[in-house]
C-alpha positions, -999 to 999 in steps of 0.1 A, spaced: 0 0 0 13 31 -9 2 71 -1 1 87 -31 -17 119 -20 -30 136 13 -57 165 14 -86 177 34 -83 146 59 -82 125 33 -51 95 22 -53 81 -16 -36 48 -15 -29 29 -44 -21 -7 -36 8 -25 -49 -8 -61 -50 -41 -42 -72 -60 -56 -101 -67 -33 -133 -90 -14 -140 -66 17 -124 -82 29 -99 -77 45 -64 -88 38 -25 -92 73 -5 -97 71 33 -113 94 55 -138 80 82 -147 54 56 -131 41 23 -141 53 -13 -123 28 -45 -127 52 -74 -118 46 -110 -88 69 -125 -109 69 -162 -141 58 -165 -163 50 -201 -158 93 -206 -123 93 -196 -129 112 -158 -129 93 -128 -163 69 -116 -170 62 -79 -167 23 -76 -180 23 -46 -177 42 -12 -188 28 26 -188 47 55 -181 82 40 -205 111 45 -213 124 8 -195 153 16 -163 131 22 -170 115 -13 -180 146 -30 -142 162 -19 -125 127 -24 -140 126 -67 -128 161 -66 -94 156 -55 -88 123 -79 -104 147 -107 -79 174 -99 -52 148 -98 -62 124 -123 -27 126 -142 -4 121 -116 -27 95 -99 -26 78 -133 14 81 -134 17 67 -102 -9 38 -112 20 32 -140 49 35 -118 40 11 -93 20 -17 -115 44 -11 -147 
């Protein structure tokens, strides 16, 4: 497991044993897995538990802002 990014009480760990689709796990009180690109090429809430929807609202907005380095680190740690 590695932390890629921190913000707003939030950690988005990638994890180094992951399957593909790309995709990202943010933690805050609960856990949100969200897809790096979706069908439309932005990112798609897999699925979130235990997060207020304020805490998933920010959590989408931080993996939008930092889709391309999320997706470079993606690539960097699963080749």
């Amino acid at each position: 497991m590695v932390t890629v990014y921190r913000a707003h009480g939030l950690r988005v760990v990638i994890f180094v044993d992951d399957h593909t689709p790309a995709h990202v796990h943010v933690f805050g009180d609960g856990e949100a897995k969200i897809q790096l690109a979706g069908a439309s090429g932005a990112p798609e809430l897999i699925s979130a538990a235990g997060m207020t929807r304020a805490e998933i609202r920010r959590a989408m907005q931080i993996v939008k802002e930092q889709q391309a380095t999320l997706l470079e680190r993606w690539s960097d740690i699963h080749g």
